[in-house]
N, C-alpha and C positions, 0 to 999 in steps of 0.2 A: 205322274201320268194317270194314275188308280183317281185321284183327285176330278180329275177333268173327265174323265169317261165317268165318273158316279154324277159329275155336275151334269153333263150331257142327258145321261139316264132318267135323272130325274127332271131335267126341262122337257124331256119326250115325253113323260109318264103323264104331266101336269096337260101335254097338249090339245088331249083329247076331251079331257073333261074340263081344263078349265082355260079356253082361248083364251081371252083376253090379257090372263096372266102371265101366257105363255108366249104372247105377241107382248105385254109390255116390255118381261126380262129380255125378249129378243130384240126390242130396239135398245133398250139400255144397254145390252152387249155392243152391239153396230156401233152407236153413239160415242158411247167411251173410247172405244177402238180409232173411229174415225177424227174424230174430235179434234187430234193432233195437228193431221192434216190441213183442215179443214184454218186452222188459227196461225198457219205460216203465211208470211206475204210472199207476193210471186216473187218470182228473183228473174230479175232482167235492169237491164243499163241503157241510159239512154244513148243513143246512137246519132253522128250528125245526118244531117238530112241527103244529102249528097251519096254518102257512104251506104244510105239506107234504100235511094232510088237504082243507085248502081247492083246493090246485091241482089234487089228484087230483081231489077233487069238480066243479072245473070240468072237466078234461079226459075224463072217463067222463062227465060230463051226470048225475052220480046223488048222492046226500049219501051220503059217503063214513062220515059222523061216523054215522048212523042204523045203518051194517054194522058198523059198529066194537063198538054198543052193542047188537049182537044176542045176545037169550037163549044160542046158542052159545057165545059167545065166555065169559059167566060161567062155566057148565058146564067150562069150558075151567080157568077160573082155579080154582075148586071141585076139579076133580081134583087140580090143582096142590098148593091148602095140603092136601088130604088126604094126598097122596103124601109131603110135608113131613114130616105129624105122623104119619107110618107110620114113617118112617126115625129117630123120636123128635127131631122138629126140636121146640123150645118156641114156643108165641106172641108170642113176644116175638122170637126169630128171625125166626121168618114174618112179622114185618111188618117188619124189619129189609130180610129179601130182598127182598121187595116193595115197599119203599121203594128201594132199590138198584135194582130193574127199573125202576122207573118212574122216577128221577132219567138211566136210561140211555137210557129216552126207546122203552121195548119195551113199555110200560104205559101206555095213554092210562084211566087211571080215576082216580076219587078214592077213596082209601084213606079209608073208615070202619069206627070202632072201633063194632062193638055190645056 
């Protein structure tokens, strides 16, 4: 404990006369300290999609599926295959990618051919 109150003491003593130093040791402390943290991955599981609109829906009190399925959100996906067939994507692409989006689970719709 005498250790750490003498280290304390003297990182106070240095502060006034020599900042920079006493702001370098004080990030190296933080840094070290933090470090650990900082180098863990998040810890979360993937959840299926379903599981994940119902829980939000119970958590906000609101049907989650009802916003999902909002006139916006088509307009949304409209722009999309338009900007496709601008860059000369073919239909057969476009619902290639769009089967790809939504097997990735970024697309809660059903893909109908008119």
């Amino acid at each position: 404990m005498r250790s750490k109150i003498a280290k304390l003491s003297n990182l106070f003593e240095i502060m006034s006369t020599q900042p920079r130093e006493f702001y370098g040791r004080v990030v190296t402390m933080v840094e070290s300290r933090i470090d650990p943290y900082l180098r863990k991955a998040p810890r979360y599981e993937p959840v299926e999609w379903r599981a994940l609109v119902d829980r939000l829906s119970e958590c906000l009190g609101v049907n989650v599926e009802d916003t999902l399925r909002e006139d916006e959100l088509k307009q949304v996906e409209d722009e999309v295959v338009r900007g496709l067939r601008g860059v000369g994507v073919s239909a057969r692409d476009i619902i290639s990618i769009l089967q790809a989006i939504k097997t990735a689970g970024a697309l809660n719709a059903d893909l109908e051919m008119q």
